[in-house]
C-alpha positions as CSV (number, residue, x, y, z in Angstrom):
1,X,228.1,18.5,235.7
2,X,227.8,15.6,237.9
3,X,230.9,13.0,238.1
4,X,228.3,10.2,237.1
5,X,227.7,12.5,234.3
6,X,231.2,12.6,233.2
7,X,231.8,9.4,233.4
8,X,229.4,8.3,231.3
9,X,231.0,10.0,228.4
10,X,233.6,7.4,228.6
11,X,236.6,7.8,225.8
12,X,234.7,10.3,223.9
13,X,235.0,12.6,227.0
14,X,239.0,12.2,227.2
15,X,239.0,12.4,223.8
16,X,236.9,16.0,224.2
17,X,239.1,17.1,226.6
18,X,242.8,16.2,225.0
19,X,241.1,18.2,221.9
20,X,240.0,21.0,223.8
21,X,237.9,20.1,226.5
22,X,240.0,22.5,228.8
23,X,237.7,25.3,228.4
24,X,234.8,23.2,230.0
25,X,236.8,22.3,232.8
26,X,237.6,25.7,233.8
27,X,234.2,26.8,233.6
28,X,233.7,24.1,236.2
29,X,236.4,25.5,238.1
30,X,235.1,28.9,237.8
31,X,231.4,27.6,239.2
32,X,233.2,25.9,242.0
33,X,235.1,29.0,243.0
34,X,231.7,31.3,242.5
35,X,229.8,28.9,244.8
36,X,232.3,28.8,247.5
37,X,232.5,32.6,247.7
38,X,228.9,32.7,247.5
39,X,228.9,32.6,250.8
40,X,231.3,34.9,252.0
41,X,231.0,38.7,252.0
42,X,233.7,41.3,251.7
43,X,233.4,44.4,253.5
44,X,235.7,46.4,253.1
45,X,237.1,50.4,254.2
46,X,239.2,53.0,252.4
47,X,239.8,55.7,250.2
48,X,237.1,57.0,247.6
49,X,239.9,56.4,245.7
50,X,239.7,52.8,245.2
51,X,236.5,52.0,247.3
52,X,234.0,52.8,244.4
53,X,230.8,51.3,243.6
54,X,230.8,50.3,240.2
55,X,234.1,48.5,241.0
56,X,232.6,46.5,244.1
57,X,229.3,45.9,241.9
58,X,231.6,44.2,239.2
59,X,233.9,42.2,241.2
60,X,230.4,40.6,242.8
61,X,229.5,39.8,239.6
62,X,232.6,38.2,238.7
63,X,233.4,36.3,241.7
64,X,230.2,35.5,243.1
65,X,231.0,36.5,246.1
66,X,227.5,36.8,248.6
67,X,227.7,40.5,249.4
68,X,229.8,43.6,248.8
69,X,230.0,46.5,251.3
70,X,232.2,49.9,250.7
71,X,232.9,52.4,253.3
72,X,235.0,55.6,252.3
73,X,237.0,57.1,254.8
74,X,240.4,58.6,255.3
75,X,243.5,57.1,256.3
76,X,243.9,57.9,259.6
77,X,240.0,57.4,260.4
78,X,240.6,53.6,258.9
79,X,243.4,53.4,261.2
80,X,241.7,54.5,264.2
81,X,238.7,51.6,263.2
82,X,240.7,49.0,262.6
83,X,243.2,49.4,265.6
84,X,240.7,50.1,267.9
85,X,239.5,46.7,267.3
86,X,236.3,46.9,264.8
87,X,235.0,43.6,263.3
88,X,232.9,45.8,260.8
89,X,236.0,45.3,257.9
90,X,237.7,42.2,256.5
91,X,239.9,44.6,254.5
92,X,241.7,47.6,254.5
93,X,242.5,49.3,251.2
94,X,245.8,50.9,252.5
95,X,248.4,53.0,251.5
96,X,252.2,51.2,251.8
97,X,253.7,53.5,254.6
98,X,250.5,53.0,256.7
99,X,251.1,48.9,256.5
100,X,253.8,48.9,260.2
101,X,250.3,50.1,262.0
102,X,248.8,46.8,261.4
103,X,251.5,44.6,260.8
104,X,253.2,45.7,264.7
105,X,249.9,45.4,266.3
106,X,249.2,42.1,264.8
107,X,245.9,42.9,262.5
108,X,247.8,41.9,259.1
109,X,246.6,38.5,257.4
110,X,249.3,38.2,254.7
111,X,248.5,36.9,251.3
112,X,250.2,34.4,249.4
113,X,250.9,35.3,245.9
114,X,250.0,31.4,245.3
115,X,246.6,32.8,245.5
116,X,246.5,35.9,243.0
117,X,247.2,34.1,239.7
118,X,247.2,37.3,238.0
119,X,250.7,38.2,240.1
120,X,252.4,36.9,237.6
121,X,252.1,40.4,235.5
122,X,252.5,42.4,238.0
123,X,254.7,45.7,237.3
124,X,258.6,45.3,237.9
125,X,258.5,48.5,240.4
126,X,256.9,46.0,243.3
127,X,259.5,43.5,243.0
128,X,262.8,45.1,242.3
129,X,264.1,47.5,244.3
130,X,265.4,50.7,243.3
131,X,269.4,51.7,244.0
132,X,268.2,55.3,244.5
133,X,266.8,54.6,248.2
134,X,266.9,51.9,251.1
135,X,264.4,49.1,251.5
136,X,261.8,50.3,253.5
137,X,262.1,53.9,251.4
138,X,260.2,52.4,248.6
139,X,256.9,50.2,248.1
140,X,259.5,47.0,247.7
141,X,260.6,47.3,251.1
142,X,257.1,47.7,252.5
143,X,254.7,45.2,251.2
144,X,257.0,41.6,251.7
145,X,255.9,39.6,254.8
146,X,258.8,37.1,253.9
147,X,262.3,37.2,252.5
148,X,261.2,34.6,250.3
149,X,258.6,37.2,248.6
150,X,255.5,34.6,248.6
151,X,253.5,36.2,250.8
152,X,251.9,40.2,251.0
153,X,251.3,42.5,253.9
154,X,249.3,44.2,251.1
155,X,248.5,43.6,247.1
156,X,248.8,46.5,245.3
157,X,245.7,47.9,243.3
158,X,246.4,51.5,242.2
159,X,249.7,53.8,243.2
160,X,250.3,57.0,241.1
161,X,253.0,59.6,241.6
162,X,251.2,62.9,243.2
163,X,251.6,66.7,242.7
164,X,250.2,69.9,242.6
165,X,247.4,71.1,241.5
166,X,246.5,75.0,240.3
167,X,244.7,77.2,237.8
168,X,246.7,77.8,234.6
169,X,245.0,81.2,234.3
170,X,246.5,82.3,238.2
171,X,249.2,80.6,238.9
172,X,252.0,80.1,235.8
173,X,253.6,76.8,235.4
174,X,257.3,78.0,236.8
175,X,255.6,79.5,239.8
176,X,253.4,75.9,240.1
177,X,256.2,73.9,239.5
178,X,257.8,73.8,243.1
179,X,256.6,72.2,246.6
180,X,257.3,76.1,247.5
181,X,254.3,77.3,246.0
182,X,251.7,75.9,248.3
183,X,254.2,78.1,251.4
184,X,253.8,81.4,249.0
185,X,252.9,84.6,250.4
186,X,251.3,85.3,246.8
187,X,249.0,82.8,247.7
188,X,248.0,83.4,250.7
189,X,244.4,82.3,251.4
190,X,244.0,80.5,248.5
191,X,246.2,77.8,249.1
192,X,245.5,73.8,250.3
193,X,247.2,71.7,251.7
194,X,245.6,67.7,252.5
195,X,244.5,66.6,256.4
196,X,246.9,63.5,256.3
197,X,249.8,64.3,258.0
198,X,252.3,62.1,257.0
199,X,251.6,63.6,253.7
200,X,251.7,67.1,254.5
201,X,254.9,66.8,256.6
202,X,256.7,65.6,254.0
203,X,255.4,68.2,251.6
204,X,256.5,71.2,254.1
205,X,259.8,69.5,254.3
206,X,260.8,69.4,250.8
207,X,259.8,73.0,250.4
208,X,261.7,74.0,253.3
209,X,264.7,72.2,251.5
210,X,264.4,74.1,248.6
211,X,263.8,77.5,250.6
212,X,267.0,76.6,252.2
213,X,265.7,76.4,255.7
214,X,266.1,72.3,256.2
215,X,268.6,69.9,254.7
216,X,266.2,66.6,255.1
217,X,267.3,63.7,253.3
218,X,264.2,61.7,253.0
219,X,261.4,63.7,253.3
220,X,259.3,60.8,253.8
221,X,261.2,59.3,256.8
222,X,262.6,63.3,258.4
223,X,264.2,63.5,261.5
224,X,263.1,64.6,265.3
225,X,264.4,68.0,264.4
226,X,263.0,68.1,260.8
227,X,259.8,67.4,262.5
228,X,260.5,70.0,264.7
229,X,261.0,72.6,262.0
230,X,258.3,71.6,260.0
231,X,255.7,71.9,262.8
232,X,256.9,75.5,263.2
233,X,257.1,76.2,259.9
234,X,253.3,75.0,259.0
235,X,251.9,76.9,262.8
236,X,253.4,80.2,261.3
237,X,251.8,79.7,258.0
238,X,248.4,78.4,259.4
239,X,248.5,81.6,261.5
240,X,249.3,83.8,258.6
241,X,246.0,82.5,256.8
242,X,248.4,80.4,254.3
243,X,245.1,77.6,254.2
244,X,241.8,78.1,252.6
245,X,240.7,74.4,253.3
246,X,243.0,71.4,255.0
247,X,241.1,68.7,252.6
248,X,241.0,65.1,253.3
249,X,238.0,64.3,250.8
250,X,238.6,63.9,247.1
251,X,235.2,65.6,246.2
252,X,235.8,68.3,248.6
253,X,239.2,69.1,246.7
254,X,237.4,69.2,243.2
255,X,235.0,71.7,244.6
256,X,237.4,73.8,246.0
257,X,239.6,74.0,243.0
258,X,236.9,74.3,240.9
259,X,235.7,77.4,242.7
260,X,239.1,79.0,242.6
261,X,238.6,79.0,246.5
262,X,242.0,76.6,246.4
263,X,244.3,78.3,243.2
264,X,247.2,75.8,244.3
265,X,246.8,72.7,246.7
266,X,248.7,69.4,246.7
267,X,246.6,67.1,244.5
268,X,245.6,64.1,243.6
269,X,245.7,63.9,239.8
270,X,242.4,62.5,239.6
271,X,240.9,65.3,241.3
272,X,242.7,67.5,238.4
273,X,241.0,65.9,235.7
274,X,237.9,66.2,237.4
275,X,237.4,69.8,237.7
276,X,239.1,70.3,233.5
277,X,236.0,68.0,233.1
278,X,233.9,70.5,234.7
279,X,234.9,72.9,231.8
280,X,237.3,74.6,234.5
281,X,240.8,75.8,233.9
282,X,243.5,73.2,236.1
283,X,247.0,71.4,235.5
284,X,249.1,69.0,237.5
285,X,252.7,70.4,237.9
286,X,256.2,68.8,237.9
287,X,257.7,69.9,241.1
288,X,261.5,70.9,240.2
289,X,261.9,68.4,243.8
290,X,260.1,65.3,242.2
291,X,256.9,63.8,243.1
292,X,255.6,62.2,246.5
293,X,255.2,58.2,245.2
294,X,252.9,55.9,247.2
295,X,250.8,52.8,246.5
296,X,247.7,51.2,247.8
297,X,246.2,48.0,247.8
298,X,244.0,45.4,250.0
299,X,245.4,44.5,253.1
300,X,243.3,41.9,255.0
301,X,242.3,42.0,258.3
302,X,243.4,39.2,260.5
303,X,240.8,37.1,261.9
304,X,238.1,37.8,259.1
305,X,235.5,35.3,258.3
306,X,235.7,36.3,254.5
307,X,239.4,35.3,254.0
308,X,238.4,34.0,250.4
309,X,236.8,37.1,249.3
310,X,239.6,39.1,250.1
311,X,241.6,37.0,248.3
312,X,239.7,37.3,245.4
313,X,239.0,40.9,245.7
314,X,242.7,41.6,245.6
315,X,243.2,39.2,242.1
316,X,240.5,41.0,241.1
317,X,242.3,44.4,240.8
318,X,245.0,42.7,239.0
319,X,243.2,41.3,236.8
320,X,243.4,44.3,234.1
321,X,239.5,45.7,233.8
322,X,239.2,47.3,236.9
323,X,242.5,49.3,236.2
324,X,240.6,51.1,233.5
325,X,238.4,52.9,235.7
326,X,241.1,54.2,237.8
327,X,243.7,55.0,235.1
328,X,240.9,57.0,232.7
329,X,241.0,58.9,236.4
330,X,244.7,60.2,236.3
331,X,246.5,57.0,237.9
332,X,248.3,54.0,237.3
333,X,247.7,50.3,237.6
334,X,250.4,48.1,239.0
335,X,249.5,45.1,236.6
336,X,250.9,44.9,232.9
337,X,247.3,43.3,232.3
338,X,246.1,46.5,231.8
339,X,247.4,47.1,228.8
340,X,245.5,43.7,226.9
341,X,242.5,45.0,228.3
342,X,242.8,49.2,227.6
343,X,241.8,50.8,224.3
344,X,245.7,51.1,222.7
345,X,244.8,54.8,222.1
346,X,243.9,55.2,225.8
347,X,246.5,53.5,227.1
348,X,249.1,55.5,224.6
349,X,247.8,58.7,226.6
350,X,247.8,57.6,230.0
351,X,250.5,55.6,230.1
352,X,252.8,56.3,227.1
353,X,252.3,59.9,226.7
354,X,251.1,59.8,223.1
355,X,248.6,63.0,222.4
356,X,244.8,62.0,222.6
357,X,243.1,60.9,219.5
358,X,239.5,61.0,220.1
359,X,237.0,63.5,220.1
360,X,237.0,65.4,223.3
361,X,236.7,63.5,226.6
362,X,236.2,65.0,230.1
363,X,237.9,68.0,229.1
364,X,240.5,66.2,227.1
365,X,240.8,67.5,223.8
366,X,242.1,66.3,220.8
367,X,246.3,66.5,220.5
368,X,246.3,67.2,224.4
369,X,249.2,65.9,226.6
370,X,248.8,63.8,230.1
371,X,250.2,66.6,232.4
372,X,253.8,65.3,233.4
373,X,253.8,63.2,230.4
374,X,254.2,58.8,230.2
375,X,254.8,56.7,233.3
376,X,258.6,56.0,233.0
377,X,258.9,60.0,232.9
378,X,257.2,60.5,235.7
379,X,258.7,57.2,238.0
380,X,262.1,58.7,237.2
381,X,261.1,62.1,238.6
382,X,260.5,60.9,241.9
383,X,261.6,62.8,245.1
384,X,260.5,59.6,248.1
385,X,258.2,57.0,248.5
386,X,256.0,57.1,251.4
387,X,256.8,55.3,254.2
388,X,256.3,54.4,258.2
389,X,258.5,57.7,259.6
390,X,260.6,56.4,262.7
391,X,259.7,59.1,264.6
392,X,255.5,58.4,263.8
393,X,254.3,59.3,267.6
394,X,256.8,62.2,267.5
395,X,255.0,63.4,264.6
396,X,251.7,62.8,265.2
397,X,252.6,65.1,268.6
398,X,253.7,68.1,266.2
399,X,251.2,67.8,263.4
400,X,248.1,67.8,266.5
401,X,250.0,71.4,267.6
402,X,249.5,72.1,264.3
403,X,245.9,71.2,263.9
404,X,245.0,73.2,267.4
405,X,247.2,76.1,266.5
């Protein structure tokens, strides 16, 4: 519509407008907002996680923006991309306890939440810190750019408290329910264990708690001589065969426990419902310790061209639909939106722990159970939140002795 066009409709366009014309208007604004970002691209690098096809295919087609790239790839690969200095990327969908990486070197852009006008619904656990840990030990303390809390290192899109996965038919649930079991002799061979290492450290440190060989606070943040202990701990059981696979690739994991190659490996939970949907037998545990939290969300890149896009990108996963995909996948999405948008049976299951009411699904069946049961059970069973360790280079030293052991 052209302003001449509008106008021209004199009092009987106000008067559309006071009775409802509103809709109009934001369809203009809508058009507006398409056309600008139709000339902007978004390119951006993570996890197959989040970095999924149909999702980049839909928000082009919502936004408008002029082209959508994806390239999967893990954590510390991203990081050695983007730090190195890469132009390719104008986001990085990263995990919270990576964010001091590019906020210390400078390659953060934060986000104003004046710009995602869906942050208005999002989920209590990013803005209120819990008493149980410091700051900076939880996703609160890592994704503020300001005191003020009006601008974001990072928006979050998907976080999801993580676990253990094993075969039901090999490993029983009390032997399964323990960081301790992916260390067990009785496993030996069969076991996994993921390539990231400030996820595996933190996993060997809890189970050496348990085992009674550490006393490690926060196993997300350890000390130089929990480091220390860990790295020795993991060498001997590397040497001892303890590994079948060190997996960084989510279809790499399915396959593996699918196989029965891997009978117990740390897990993502998607990865879990994967393989039942196979037709394969495989269950998340509760660890006795609690489960590892994190988050991850779009981070942009400073000096990108596409500063729009990213904007909108990151709205975008707030907006409620694209949180389907990833919750019918075993995680969580951090916007309340999700719930106007989910099925109310579906979101009973995945997020309420109601039984499923449908026919089966993926190796759901009827009167089945999400594993660990609704999302306030399982945020209240958690053992840390990832986060930056203080002694990151000191680690990074230990876990390559690890790797070359």
């Amino acid at each position: 519509m052209q302003r001449r066009s509008l106008l021209k409709g004199g009092a009987a366009t106000v008067g559309f407008a006071a009775l409802g014309g509103a809709p109009i208007l934001g369809s203009m604004r809508h058009a507006m907002a398409q056309a600008a970002l139709g000339s902007e691209q978004l390119r951006t690098i993570g996890l197959s996680v989040t970095v999924q096809d149909r999702i980049l295919q839909d928000f082009k087609k919502q936004s408008g923006v002029g082209s959508v790239t994806g390239t999967a790839a893990t954590y510390p690969d991203a990081q050695t991309k983007i730090l190195s200095g890469s132009k390719d990327f104008d986001c990085w969908e990263i995990i919270g306890e990576r964010l001091p990486a590019l906020v210390e070197t400078n390659k953060d852009a934060p986000i104003p939440t004046s710009q995602l006008k869906n942050w208005a619904d999002i989920r209590s656990t990013f803005t209120t810190p819990s008493p149980k840990w410091p700051a900076k030990a939880q996703i609160t303390g890592q994704i503020w750019a300001d005191d003020a809390h009006t601008k974001l290192f990072m928006v979050p899109a998907v976080y999801n408290y993580d676990s253990i996965g094993y075969n039901p038919d090999l490993v029983s649930a009390e032997e399964a329910n323990t960081w301790t079991c992916l260390f067990d002799d009785k496993f030996r061979g069969k076991s996994g264990l993921n390539t990231d290492p400030l996820i595996a450290t933190g996993q060997a440190i809890m189970a050496m708690n348990t085992l009674g060989l550490l006393d490690e606070k926060n196993p997300g943040n350890p000390s130089k001589e929990g480091i220390t202990e860990a790295a020795k701990f993991l060498i001997a059981k590397k040497k001892n065969g303890q590994f079948r696979a060190l997996w960084g690739d989510f279809g790499e994991l399915v396959n593996l426990l699918a196989s029965n190659e891997m009978v117990v490996s740390d897990a993502w939970q998607p990865a879990v419902m994967a393989v039942k949907a196979e037709g394969k037998p495989c269950k998340y545990a509760v660890p006795k310790e609690g489960y590892r939290a994190w988050a991850i969300g779009p981070a942009m890149i400073a000096g990108t061209p596409n500063k729009d896009a990213v904007m909108a990108y990151a709205d975008y996963w707030l907006s409620g639909p694209p949180g389907i995909a990833v919750s019918e996948q075993g995680y969580y999405s951090p916007t309340t939106n999700i719930q106007k948008v989910m099925a109310p049976d579906r979101y009973a299951f995945w997020y309420e722990g109601a039984p499923w009411k449908e026919a089966p699904w993926r190796g759901i069946n009827p009167g089945d159970l999400r594993d660990g049961g609704s999302l306030e059970t399982r945020a209240a069973h958690v053992a840390y939140w990832h986060q930056w360790p203080d002694q990151y280079d000191y680690l990074i030293q230990k876990w390559d002795e690890f790797l070359s052991a």
